[in-house]
N, C-alpha and C positions, 0 to 999 in steps of 0.2 A: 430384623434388618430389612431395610426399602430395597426395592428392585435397584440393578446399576443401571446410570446413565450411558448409551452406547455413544463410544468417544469421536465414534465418525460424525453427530450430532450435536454433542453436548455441549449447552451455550453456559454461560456465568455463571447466571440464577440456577441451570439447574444442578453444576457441580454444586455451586455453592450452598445449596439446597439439600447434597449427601453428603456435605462436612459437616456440615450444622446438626447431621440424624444421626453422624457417627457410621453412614455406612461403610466411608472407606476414611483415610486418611488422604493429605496432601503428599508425601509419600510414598502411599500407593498410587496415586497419579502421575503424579512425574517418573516414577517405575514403566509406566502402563506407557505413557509418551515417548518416555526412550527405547521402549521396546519398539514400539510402529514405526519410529524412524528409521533405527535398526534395518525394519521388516522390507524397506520400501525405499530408503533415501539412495544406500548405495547397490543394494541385493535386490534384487528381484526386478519390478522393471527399471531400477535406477533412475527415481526421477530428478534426483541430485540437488533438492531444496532444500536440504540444511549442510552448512559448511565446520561447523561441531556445535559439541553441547557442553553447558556450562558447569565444570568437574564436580562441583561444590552445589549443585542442584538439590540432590539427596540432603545434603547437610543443613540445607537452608529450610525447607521443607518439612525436615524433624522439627527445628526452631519454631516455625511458625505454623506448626500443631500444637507442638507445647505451650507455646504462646495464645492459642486458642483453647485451649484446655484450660487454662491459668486467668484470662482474660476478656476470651469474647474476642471472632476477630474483628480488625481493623475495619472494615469493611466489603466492598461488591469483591473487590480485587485478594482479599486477604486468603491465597495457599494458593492461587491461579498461575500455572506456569503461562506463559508469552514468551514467544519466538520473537526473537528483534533482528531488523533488514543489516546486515553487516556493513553500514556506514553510517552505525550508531552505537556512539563509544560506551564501551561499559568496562566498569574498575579494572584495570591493569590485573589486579593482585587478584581478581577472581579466575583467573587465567585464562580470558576468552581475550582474540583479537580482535581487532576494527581495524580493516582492510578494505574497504569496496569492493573487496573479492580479487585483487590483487596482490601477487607476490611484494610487489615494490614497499608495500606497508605490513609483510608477518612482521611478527614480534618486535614492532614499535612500540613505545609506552605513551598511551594518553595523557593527559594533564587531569585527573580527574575523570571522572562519566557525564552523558549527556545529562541535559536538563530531563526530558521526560524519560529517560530509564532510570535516574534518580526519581523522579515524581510513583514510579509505580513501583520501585524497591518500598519506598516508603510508606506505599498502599497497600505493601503484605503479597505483592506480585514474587513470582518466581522468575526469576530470567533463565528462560530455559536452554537458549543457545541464538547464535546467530544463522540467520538465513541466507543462501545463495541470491543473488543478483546478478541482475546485466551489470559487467565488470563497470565501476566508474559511475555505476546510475547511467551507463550507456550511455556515456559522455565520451569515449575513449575513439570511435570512429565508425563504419559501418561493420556490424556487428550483430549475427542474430539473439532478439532478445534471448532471455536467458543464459547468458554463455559467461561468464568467467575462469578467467587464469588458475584461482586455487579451490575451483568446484566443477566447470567442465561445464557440457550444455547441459539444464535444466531442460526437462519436458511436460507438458501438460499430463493431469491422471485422469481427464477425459478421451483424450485421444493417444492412442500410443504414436509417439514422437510429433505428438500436437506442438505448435507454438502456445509455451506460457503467457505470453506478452511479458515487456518490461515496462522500468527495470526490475520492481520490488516482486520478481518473477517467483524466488524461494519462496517470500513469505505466502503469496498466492495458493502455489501450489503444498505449501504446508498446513494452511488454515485451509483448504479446499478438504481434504483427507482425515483431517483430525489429529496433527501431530504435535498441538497442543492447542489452549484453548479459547485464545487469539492470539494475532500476529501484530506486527507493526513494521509497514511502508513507509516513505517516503516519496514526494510528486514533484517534480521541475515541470513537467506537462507528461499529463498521463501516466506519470508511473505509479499510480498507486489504484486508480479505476480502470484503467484499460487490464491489467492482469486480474483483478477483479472477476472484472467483465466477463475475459479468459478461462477464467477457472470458477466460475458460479458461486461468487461471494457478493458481500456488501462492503465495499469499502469507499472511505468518508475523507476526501482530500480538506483538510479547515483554511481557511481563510490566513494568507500567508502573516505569521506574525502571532496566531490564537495559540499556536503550539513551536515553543523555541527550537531554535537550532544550535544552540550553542551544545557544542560535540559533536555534533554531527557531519560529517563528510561532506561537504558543497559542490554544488554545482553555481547557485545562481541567489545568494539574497534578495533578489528583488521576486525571485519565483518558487523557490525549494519552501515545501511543508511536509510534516509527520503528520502520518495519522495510522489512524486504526481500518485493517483491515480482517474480518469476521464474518461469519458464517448466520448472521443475524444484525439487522440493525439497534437491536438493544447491547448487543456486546458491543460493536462500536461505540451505542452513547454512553457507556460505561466506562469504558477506554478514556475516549475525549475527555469525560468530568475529570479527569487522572491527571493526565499527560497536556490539558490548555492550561492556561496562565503567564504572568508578567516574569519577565527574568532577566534583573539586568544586563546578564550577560549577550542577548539579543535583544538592541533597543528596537527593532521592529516590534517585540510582542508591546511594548508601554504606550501604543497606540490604541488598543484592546480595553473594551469596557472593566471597570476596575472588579467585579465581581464574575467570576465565572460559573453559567449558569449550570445547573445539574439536568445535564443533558437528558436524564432518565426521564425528566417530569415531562419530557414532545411524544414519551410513547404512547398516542392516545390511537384509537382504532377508530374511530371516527375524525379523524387527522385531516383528511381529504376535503369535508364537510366545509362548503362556503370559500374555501381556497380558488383561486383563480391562475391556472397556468398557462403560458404561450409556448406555443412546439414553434422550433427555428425552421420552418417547414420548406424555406427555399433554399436551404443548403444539404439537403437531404437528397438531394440528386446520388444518383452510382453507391449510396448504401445498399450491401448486398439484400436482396431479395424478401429474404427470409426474415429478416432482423426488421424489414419494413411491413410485414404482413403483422408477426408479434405487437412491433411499438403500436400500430394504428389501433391493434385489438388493445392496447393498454390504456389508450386515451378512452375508447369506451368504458373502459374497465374501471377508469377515475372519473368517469361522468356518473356511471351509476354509484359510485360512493362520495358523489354529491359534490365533485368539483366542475368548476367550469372549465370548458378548453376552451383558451384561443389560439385557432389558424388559420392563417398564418400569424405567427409573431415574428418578425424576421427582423434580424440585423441590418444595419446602414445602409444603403446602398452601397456605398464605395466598402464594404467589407470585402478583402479579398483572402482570402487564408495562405495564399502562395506566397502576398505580398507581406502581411500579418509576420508567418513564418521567417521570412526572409530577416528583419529586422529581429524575431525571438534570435534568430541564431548569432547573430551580431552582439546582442545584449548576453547572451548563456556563455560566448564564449570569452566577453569580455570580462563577466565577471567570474568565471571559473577560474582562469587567469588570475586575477587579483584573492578570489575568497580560498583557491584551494593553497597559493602562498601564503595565507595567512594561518590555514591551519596548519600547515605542515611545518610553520616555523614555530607552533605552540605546544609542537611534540615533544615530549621532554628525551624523547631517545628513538633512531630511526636508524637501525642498522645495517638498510641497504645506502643509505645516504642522500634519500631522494627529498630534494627540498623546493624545485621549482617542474615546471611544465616537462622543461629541458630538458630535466634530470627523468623524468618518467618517462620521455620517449626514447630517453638515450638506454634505461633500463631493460624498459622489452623488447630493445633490438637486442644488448646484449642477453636476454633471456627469453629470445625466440620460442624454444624447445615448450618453456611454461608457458607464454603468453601469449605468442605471434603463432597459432596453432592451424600448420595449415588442415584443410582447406579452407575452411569458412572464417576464421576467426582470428585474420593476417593483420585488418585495417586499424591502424590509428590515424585517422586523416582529422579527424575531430580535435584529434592533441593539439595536431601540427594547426589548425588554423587559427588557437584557441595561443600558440605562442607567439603567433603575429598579431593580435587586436588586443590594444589598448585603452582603457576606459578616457579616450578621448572628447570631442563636441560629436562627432559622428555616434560615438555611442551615447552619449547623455542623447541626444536626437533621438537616437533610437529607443532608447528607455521611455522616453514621452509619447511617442509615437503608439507605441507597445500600450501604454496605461491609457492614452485616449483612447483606444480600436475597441483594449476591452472594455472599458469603463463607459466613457458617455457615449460614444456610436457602438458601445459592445451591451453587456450585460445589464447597466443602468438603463442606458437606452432605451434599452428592450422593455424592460419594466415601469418604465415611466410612460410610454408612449403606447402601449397596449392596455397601462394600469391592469398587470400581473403582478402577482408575488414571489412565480419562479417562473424559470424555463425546463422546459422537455428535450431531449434529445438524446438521439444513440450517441454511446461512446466517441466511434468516431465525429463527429463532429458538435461534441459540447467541451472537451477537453483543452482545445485551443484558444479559445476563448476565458474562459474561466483561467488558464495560465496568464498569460499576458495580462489578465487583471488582476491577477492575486487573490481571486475570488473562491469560496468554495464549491464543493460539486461532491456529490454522493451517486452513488451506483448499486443498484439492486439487479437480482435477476432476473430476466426477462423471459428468456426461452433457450431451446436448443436446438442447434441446427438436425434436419431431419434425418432419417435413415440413411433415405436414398441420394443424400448430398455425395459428389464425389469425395474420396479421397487423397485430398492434392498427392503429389510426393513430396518425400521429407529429403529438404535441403538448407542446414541437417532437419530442419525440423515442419513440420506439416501446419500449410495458413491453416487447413479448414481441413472437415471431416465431420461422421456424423454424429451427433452430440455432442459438438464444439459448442460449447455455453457463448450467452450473450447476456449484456445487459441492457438497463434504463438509466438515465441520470436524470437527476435533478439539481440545477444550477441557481445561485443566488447572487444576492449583494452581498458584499464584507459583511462577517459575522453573523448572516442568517443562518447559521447552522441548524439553530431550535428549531426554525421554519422549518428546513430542509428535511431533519433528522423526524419532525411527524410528518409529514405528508409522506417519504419514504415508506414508514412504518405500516403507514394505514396500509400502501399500496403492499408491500410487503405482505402483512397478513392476509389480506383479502385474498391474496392470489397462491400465494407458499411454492413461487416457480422453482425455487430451489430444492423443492422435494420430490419434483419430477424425476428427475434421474441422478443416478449413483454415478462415482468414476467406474470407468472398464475394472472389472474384477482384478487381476492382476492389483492393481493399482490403490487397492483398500488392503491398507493394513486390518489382519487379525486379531493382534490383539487387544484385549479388553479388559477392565480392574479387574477382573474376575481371576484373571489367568496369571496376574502378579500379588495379591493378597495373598499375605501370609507368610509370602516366599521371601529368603533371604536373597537380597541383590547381590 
């Protein structure tokens, strides 16, 4: 028997690596995964990133050993549990909910599962439960990330009572730990790289429309994408080859080249080699300190792996991110409005009876106690402005508005007029951008704040501290993912920032396949 893979660790290839030798089973894994969550989600320092796990795990798992014992499996994904963000519908009858982390939607019945959690049932994936989120995809008002109604505040497992970022804040801080062996976010604007970023992963927001949304909880068609959030950017491209594709049930994706490429084939290490990228260098003002010393040392760090930088590469001049913003929020809340009435009238059964905006705000007044949880996490002002704006000529304005900023004076812009192939930038300020265009944007990790960083106070939860993880993005055109996903990689490998530090002890689950083989669950 081969040594085991340590689960804090352990990427696709290399489970997939001790199914194929026999050294453990899919089984034993999903045992080993419910045990860490167990060890860590509600018990000990309660980081509260998973909101349950899926009864029929075990059962599915025996299946598809057997099935590989019998046949070889399916594939990269075949006995791999995945955590999926809770406003992504999975079978009714397998007995987990789709909630957004709200009361107002327990034990509703979906019409069906989403597109990509059917796409990786189908790949021999395990669904191993759903993850906490910023209630609504942090849609619902001013609210600190991570907090939801039927999980409570989520916290970072680098910082005790760190902010996660949101919203896809569980799956973050679930793939950050090891509580199973990737996750899956969702991004209206930054929710799926900014928690990332947060919690020292690589996650891969795709190009809106490369991965459907049909079942999934909405905030914004014009802005909302799935993707894969992971502990390496080879599990991400692994992910994506999965869960991209046409689906008619969202005719956004039928814009999308008709083959979807195998993302796996950009992990090249020499990726960087001849690539030309622009850092957005004039909007990088009042990024904290630290995160600016890191990024600069990273532009060196892709010049000696043989890319060119150019800086500045800068957005429009009339780019203003306050005025940008201003017009997202107009367009998010217009079509939150129309797209979450659309889902909730596609429920085939909804027992609290919530079927409009109305009906949600009127809910968590009457269920205060769950929802409206004072101190911090009182605010639905996001509801309420989201029931007054109508997808009128103001908003169709503002939708255009939004797609010029990012597109020809945003992202394309930039790449046309520097003759670059991506852009560079910290978190905060590449995420706005890349939203309003529907563009994708990939996130590695950078560094981590130092020692001697103060320790803000936690209200409830802590901006910064020290080993607060940071990341890098890199931004493209519609459906450069390929692009995106090797140059990440190279940079990735060459540096392995993610190996620099652990979560705070507390915060690492114990256990290991080692310590559930054999054992009767």
């Amino acid at each position: 028997m081969g040594s085991l893979p340590d689960l804090y660790e352990a990427g696709i290839e290399e489970v997939q690596d001790g199914l194929k030798k026999k050294c453990f089973t899919s089984v034993d894994l999903v045992k080993a995964y419910l045990a860490r969550i167990e060890e860590v989600n509600l018990k000990g320092p309660a980081l509260r990133a998973v909101l349950e796990t899926n009864p029929n795990a075990l059962k599915q798992a025996a299946e598809l050993d057997q099935e590989r014992e019998a046949s070889g499996p399916r594939g990269l994904l075949h006995g791999i549990p995945i955590l999926l963000k809770d406003n992504i519908a999975t079978l009714h009858s397998e007995g987990m909910n789709t909630t957004a982390g709200s009361y107002a939607l327990l034990d509703s019945v979906v019409d069906g599962e989403s597109f990509v959690a059917a796409r990786l049932r189908a790949a021999g994936a395990i669904l191993l439960g759903k993850c906490s989120l910023s209630e609504w995809a942090n849609w619902r008002g001013k609210v600190p990330s991570g907090f939801c109604g039927r999980g409570g505040q989520g916290t970072s497992p680098y910082v005790p009572l760190g902010n996660p970022s949101g919203s896809s804040s569980g799956s973050a801080i679930a793939g950050a730990i090891g509580l199973a062996t990737g996750t899956l976010g969702s991004e209206t604007d930054g929710s799926i790289v900014s928690p990332s970023s947060n919690c020292n992963l690589v996650g891969l927001k795709p190009t809106v429309g490369l991965t459907s949304r049909a079942g999934v909880i909405p905030i914004s068609e014009h802005q909302d994408s799935v993707g894969p959030m992971c502990r390496s950017v080879a599990d991400c491209a692994a992910i994506l080859s999965v869960i991209a594709g046409r689906d008619p049930h969202d005719n956004y994706t039928l814009n999308q080249p008709e083959t979807v490429p195998d993302y796996t084939k950009a992990l090249k290490k020499d990726g960087l080699r001849g690539a030309r990228l622009g850092v957005l260098r004039k909007v990088l003002h009042g990024v904290d300190a630290n995160i600016m010393i890191a990024f600069n040392k990273a532009l060196e760090d892709m010049k000696a792996l043989g890319a060119t930088i150019v800086d500045p590469a800068d957005l429009a001049d009339e780019w203003d991110y306050d005025e940008v913003w201003k017009r997202e929020e107009l367009v998010l809340c217009g079509d939150f409005r129309a797209n979450i009435h659309g889902y909730l009238s596609k429920l085939v059964e909804v027992p609290t009876g919530v079927r409009t905006v109305e009906d949600l705000i009127r809910f968590n007044e009457e269920n205060r106690e769950k929802e409206l949880v004072e101190p911090y996490w009182t605010d639905q002002a996001t509801f309420f402005k989201c029931s007054n704006i109508h997808q009128d000529s103001k908003f169709w304005d503002a939708v255009a508005y939004d797609y010029r900023m990012g597109r020809q004076d945003g992202v394309d812009g930039v790449l046309k007029k520097y003759e670059v192939d991506a852009i560079l930038a910290p978190i905060a300020r590449a995420s706005l951008p890349a939203a309003v265009a529907g563009y994708p944007l990939i996130v590695v990790p950078l560094g981590f704040q130092p020692p001697h960083v103060a320790l803000t106070e936690a209200n409830p939860t802590r901006m910064n501290g020290p080993n607060m993880p940071f990341g890098i993005s890199f931004l493209g055109t519609a459906y450069s993912e390929f692009q995106l996903i090797q140059y990440a990689y190279a940079y990735e490998q060459a540096t392995k920032h993610r190996l620099e530090k652990k979560a705070y002890p507390e915060a690492i689950p114990k256990t290991q396949l080692g310590d559930v083989m054999g054992k009767q669950s």
